[in-house]
NUNUGU-19989 format. One record per atom (N, C-alpha, C): z, x, y. Coordinates in steps of 0.2 Angstrom, whole numbers, plus 5000, padded with zeros to 4 digits. Atoms other than C-alpha are relative to their C-alpha. Last residue first. Example, Ala and Ser with C-alpha at 12.3 -4.5 7.8 and 13.67 -1.06 7.14 Angstrom:
BEGIN
499949964994
503650684995
500349965005
500050044994
503950624978
500050045006
***
This chain:
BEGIN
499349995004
518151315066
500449944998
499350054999
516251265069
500550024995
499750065002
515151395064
500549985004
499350005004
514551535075
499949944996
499549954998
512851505082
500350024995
499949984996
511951355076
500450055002
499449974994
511951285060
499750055004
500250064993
510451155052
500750045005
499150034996
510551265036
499849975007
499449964996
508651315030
500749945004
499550005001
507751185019
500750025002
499750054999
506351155029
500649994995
500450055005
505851315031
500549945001
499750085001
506251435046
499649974995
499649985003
505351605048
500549954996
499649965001
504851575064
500350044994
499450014997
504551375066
500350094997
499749915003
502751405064
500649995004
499849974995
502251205062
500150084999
499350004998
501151195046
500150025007
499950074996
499251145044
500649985003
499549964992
498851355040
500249915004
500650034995
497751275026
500350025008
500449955000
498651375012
499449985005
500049955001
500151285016
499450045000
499749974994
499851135020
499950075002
500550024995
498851115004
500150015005
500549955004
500451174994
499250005005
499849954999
501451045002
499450075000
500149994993
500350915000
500550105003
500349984996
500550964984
499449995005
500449925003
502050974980
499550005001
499849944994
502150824989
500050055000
500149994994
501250734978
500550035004
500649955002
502050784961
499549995008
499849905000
503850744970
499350044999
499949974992
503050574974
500150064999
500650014994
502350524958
500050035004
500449925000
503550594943
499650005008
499449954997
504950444946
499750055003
500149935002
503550324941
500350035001
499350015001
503950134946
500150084998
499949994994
502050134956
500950034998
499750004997
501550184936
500349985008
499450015004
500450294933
500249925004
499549984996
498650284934
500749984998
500449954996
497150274923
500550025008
499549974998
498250164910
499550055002
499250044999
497450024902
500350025005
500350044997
495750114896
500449965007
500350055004
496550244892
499749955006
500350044999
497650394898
499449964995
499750065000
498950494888
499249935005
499850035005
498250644884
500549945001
500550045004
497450674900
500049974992
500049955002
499150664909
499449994993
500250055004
499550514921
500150064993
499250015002
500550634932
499849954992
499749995007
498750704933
500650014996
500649985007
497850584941
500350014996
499850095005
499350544955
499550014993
499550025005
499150754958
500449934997
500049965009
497450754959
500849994999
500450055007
497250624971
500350024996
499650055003
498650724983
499649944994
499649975002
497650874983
500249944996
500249965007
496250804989
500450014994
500350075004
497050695002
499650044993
499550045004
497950855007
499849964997
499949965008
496350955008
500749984996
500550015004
495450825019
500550024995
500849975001
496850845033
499949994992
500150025004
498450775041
499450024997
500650065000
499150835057
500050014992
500250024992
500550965063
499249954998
500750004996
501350985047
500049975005
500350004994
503251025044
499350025002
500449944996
502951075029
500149995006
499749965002
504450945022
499750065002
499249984995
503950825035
500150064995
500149974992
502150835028
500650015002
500449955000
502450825008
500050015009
499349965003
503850675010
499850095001
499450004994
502450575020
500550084999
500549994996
501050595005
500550065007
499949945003
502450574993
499550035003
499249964999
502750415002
500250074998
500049994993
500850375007
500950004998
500249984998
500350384988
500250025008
499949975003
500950264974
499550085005
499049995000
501350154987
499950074994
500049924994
499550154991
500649995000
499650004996
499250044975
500150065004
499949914995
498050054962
500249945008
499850044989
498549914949
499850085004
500449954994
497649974932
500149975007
499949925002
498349824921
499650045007
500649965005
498449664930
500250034999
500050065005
499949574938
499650004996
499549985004
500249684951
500149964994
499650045003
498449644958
500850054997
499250014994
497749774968
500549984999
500050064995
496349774954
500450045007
499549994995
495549894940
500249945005
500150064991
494349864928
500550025001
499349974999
493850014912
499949955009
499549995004
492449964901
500750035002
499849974998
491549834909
500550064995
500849974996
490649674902
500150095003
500450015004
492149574895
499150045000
500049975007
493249644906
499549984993
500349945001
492349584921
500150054995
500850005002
492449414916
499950055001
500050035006
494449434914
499250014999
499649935005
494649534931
499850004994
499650015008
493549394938
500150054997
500150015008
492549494951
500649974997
500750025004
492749514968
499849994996
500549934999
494749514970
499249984998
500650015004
495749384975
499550054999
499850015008
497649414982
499549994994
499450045001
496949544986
500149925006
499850054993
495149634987
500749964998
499350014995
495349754975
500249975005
500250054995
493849744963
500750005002
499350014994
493949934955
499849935004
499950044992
492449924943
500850005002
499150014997
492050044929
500049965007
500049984994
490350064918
500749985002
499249994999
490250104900
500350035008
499650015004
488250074901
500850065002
499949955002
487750054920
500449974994
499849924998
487849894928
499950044995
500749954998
486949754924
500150045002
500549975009
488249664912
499550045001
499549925002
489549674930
499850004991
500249944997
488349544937
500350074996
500549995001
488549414923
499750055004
500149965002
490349434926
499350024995
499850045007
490249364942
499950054993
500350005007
490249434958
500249964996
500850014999
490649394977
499750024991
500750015004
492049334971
499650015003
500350015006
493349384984
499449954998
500050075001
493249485000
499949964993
500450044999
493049685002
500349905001
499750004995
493749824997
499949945003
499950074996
492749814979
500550015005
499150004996
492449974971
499949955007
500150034994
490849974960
500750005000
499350014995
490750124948
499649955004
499449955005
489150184935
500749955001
499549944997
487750074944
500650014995
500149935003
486249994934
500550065005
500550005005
486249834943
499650084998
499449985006
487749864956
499349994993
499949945002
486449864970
500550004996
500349985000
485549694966
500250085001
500150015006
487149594964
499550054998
499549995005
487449644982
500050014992
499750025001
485749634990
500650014995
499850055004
484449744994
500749965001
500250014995
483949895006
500349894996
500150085005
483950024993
500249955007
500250064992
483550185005
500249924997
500450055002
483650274988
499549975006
500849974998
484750414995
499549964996
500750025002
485950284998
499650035002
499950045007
487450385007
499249965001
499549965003
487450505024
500049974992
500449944998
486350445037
500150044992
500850015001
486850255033
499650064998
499950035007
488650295031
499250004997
499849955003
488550385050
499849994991
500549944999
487750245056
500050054995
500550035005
489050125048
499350035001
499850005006
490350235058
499549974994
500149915002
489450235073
500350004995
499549964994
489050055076
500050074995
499349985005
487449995067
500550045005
499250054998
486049925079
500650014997
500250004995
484549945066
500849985004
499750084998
484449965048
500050035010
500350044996
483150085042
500349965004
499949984993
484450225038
499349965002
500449955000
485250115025
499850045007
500049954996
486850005021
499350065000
500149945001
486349875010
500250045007
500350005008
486849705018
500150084997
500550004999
487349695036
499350014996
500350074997
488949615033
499150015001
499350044997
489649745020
499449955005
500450064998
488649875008
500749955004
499750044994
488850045006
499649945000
500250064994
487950114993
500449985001
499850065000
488350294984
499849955004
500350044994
487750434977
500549955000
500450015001
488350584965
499749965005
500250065005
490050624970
499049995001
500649985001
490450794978
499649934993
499949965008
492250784980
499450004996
499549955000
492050764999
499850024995
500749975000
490650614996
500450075000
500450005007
492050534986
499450055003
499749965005
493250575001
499650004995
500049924997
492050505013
500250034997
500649985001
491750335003
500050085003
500450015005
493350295001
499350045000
499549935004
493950325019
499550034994
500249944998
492450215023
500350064998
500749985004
492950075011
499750065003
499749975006
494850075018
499350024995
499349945000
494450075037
499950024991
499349984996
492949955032
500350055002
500149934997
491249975023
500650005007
499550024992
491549835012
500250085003
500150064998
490849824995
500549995003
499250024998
490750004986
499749945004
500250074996
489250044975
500749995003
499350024997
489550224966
499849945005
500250034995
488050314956
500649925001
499750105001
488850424944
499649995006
500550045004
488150604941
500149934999
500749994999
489350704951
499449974999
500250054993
490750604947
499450035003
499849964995
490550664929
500049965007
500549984996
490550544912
500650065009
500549955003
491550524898
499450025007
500950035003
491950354898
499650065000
500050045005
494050404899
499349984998
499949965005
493750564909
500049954995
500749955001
492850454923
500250044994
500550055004
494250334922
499250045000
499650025006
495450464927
499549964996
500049945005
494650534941
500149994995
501049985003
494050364947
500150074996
500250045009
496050324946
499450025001
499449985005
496550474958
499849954994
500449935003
494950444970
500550024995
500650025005
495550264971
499750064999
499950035006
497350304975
499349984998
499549975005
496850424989
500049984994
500549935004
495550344997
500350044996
500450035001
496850195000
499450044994
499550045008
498150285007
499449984994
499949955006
496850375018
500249994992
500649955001
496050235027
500350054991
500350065004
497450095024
499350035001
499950025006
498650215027
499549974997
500350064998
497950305044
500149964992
500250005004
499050465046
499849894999
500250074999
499450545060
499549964995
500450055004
500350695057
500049955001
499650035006
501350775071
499349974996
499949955002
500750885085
500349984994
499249985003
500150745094
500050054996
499450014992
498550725108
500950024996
500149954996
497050775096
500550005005
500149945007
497550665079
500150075009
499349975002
498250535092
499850064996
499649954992
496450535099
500550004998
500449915000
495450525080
500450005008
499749945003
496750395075
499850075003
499350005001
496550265088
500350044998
499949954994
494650295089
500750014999
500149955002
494550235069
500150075008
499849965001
495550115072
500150075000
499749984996
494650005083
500650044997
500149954998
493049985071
500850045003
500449964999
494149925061
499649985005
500850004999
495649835064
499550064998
500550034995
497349895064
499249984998
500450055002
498549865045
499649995010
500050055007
499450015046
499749945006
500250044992
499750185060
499649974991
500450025004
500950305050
499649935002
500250054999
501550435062
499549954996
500850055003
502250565057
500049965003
500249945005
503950675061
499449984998
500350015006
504650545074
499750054997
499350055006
505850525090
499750014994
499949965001
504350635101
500650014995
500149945007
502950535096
500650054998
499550015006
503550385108
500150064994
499550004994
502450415124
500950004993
500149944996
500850455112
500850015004
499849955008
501250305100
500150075004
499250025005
501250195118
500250064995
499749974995
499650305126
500849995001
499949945001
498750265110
500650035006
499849995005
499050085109
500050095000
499450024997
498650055128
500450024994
499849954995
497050145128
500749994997
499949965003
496550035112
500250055004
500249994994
497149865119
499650074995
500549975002
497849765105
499350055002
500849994997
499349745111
499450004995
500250104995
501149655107
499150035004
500249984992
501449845097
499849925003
500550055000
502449835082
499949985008
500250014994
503449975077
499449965001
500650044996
504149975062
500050005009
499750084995
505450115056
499349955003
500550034998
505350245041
500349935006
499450054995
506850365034
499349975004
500250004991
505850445021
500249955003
499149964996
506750475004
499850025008
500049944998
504950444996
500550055002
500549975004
504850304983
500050075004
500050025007
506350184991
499650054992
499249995003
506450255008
500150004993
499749935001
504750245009
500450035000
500649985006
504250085001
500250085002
499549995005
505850005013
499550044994
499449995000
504850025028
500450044996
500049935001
503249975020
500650055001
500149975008
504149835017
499750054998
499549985004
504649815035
500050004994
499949964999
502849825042
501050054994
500449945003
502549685032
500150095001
499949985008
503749575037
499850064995
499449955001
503349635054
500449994993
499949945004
501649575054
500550024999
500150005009
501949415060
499950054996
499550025003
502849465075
499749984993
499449955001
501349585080
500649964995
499749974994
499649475079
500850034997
499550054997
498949365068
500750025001
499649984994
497449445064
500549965004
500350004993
496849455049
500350015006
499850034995
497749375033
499750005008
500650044999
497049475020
500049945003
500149985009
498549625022
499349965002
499450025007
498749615040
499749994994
500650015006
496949655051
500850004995
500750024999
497649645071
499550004992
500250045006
499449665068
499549955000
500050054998
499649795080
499749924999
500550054999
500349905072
499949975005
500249994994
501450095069
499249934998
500550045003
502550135056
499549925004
499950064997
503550275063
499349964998
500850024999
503950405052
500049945003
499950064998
505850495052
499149995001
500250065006
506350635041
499749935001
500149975005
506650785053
499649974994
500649985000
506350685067
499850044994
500250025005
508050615064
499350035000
499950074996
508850755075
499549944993
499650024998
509250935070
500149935005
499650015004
507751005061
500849985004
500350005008
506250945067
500550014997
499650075000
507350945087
499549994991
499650015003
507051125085
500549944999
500350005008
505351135090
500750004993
500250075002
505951095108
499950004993
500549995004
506851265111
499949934996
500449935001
507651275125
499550014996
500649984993
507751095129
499950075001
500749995001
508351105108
499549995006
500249935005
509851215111
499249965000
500249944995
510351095128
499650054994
500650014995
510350935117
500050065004
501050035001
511151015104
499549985001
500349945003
512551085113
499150014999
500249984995
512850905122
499750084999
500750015003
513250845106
499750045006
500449945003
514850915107
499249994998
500449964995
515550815122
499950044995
499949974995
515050665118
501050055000
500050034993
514350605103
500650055003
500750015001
514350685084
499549975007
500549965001
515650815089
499349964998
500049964997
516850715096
499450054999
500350044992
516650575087
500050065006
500850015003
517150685070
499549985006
500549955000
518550755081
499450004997
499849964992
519350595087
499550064998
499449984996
519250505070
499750025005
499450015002
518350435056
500450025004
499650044993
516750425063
500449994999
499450055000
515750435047
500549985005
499549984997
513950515050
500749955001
499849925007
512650485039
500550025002
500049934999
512450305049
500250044994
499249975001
511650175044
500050065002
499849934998
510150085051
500650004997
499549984993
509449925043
500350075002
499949934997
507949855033
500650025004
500149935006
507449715023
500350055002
500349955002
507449565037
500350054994
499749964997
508749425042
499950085001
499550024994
508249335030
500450075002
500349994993
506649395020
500650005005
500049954999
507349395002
499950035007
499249985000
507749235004
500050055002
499650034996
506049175008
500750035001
500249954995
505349274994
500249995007
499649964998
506649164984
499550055004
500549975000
506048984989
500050075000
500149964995
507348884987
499550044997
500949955001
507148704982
500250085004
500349954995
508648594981
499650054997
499650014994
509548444973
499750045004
500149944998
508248384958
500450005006
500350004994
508748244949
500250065004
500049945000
508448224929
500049985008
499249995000
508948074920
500150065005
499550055002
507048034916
500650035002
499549975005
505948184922
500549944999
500350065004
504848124938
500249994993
499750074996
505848254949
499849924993
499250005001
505348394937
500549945001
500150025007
503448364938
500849984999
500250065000
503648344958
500249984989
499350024999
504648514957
499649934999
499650005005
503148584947
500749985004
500350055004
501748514960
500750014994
499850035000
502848604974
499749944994
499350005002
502648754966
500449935003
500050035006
500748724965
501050004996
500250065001
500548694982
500349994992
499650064998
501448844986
500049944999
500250014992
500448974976
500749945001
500749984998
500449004957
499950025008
500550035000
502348984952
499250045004
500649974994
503549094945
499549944999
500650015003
505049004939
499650045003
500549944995
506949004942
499350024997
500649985002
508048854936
499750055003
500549974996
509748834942
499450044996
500449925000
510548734932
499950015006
500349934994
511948584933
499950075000
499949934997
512548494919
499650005002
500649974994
513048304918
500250094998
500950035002
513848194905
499550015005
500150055009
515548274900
499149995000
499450045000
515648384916
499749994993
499850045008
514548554919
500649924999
499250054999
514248674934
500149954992
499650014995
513048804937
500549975002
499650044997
512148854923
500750015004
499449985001
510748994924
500749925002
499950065002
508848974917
500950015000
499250005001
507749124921
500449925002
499849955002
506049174921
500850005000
499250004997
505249014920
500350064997
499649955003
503449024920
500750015001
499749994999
502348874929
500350044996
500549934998
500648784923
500650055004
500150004992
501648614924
499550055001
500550054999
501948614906
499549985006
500649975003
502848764907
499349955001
500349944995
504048694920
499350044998
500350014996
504048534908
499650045006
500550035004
504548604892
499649985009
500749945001
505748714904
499449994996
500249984992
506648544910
499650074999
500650054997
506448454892
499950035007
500549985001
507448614884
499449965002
500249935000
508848614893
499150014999
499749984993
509448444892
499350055002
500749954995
508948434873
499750005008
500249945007
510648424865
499350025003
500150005007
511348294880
499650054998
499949945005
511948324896
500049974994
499750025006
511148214909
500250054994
500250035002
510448334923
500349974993
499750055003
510448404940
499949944992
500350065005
509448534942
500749965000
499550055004
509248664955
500149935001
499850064998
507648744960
500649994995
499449985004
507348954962
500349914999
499550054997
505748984967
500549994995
499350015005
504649134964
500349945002
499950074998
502949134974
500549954995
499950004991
502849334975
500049925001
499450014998
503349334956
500050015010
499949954999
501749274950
500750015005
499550014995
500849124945
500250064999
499249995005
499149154939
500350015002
499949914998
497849074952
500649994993
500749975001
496748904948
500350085000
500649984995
498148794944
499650074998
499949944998
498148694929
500050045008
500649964999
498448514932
500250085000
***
């Protein structure tokens, strides 16, 4: 039996085969994989006598269910017996992703001498004189702490710190990998909001940002705004910002592709969350035309009743209609719908009553709102989350060149004009002689990404007075003190 999801390298397995060696060995066990609704990406022998070889098979399947339905098919296989099942995201997990090295080699008496006791003792006295110089002379320089309480995990919910910490650690390694920011998980056993602020607060002084991932909304939103007023470092909400960022970076794009202004578009989002509210505030920043909020209580208006402060706010502020309807009902003649949200609520009979050469972002993950497929048929520019569509928007192509850009200004918080900024420059690494239907953002594998955000984060810092005032100092100045070491 088909399954229902397309398989994908996040449910990779790697099964070794035992199997009679004659002339179509080989081809009866990936005849089957296929057959199975599975993709065999690699097919390596292991051993071999007269009348047996030994593979290792490697397949993408759909989901777990459907990965043990391809070892059943395999097992049922005449002559053929399966010895073991690894599951490689699994592997890849042992023992985590992440670990600390040192830059410093320790080869001797005098190296250990100067990076511990008794030379280090300098440099803890130079920067109790001058605090502001632990930015350049400790990891603070480059270090972000990536900050949960594993109360809203990808689309998993709430299931608390130790699970999240796979996650945490992948972002970890996204900014090492895409930024050259030294990043560490910190995962909070609370969900208090006094308590989480008064931890991050108690810790800030070891870090150069603070990137606070997967909490809850509403309770994020206080979270941010009192660390924003209590540290002196950027505090940066990913699944706010990040978010608002890479869809304000493809709408630009996909605007220039159909021809139309953001001015003059009318903009339906579905799910007035952390990552849909961002969304919607930057869009309104950049002077977009209107938009409806819609999430549990339906249309977002200013009849509704009983709305927390943020959905108040949404209310005051978007649908100048008053529309008061139902989902399928506000996308019927709208330009952009951008799904945050939960999947299918649409079908691709909804996304025919949009606006002509309209554009949908459905990103809920691993499912998004709309059949990608049936919204192409109807739409003329779709986006997902997915890595396995075209037009992925991804906040990895954003919170590392994000990140890179504030430690390197040494900023002291995170503001509007960098999220502006940073859209524009994921947009125009794409470059408007090059975008298409297909291609409204680069790349996450981009080289140009990061450095072009940060440049202008940088740039934004700058002319927003957002930087520390280290004197004269930038962040590439020499890290010596006094004399030189003889």
């Amino acid at each position: 039996m088909s399954p229902t999801r397309l398989p994908s390298a996040g449910f990779s397995i790697t099964i070794r085969v035992s199997v009679v060696a004659d002339a179509s060995a080989i081809g009866r066990l990936t005849t089957c994989v296929g057959e199975a609704g599975a993709i065999v990406t690699a097919l390596d022998v292991v051993d071999s006598d007269p009348s047996r070889v030994t593979v290792d098979l490697t397949c993408d399947t759909a989901d777990s269910t459907h990965a043990d339905q391809v070892v059943k098919a395999l097992e049922e296989l005449d002559g053929v017996e399966v010895r073991k099942v690894s599951d490689r995201t699994f592997l890849l997990h042992l023992g985590g992703k992440i670990e600390v090295t040192s830059k410093v080699a320790l080869r001797n008496r005098d190296e250990l001498s100067r990076a511990y006791t008794p030379g280090v003792a300098r440099v803890c006295l130079a920067i109790a004189e001058n605090p502001e110089d632990a930015r350049r002379l400790t990891i603070k320089r480059n270090t972000v702490a990536v900050v949960t309480d594993g109360s809203a995990v990808l689309g998993l919910g709430n299931i608390g710190p130790a699970a999240a910490l796979p996650v945490m650690e992948g972002k970890a390694a996204l900014f090492k990998r895409f930024g050259g920011v030294d990043a560490w998980p910190v995962v909070l056993d609370t969900q208090d909001t006094d308590e989480i602020v008064n931890i991050v607060k108690a810790i800030a002084p070891g870090y150069g940002g603070i990137n606070l991932e997967d909490i809850a909304a509403p309770r994020c939103f206080e979270i941010e705004a009192r660390l924003r007023e209590l540290l002196d470092i950027p505090v940066f909400h990913d699944d706010q910002h990040g978010t608002a960022i890479c869809v304000l970076a493809a709408l630009t794009n996909a605007l220039r592709v159909v021809g139309k202004n953001l001015a003059d578009v009318r903009v339906v989002v579905s799910g007035a969350g952390a990552a849909g509210t961002a969304i919607m505030k930057l869009l309104l920043r950049q002077g977009v035309g209107d938009i409806i909020a819609y999430d549990r209580p339906g249309a977002l208006h200013r009849g509704l009743a009983d709305l927390n402060p943020t959905w108040q706010w949404l209310a005051e502020n978007t649908n100048k209609s008053g529309y008061a309807g139902d989902l399928k009902g506000a996308v019927r003649g709208a330009d952009v719908f951008i799904g945050v949200s939960a999947p299918n609520l649409l079908t691709g009979d909804d996304i025919a009553t949009m606006a002509d050469r309209s554009i949908v972002f459905a990103l809920a993950n691993p499912d998004p709102e709309v059949d990608p497929r049936a919204a192409r048929e109807h739409a003329a520019i779709v986006a997902t989350g997915r890595s396995d569509q075209p037009n992925q928007i991804n906040n990895v192509l954003a919170f590392p060149g994000v990140f890179r850009g504030m430690l390197d200004a040494h900023a002291e918080n995170f503001t509007e004009e960098m999220a502006l900024a940073a859209a524009q420059a994921i947009a125009d690494v794409v470059g408007e002689d090059k975008i298409n239907p297909t291609v409204i953002v680069p790349s996450v594998f981009d080289t140009r990404v990061a450095p072009a955000v940060a440049a202008a984060v940088r740039r934004a810092a700058a002319s927003n007075g957002t930087s520390a005032n280290f004197g004269g100092v930038d962040a590439d100045e020499d890290t010596s003190f006094g004399a030189p070491e003889q």
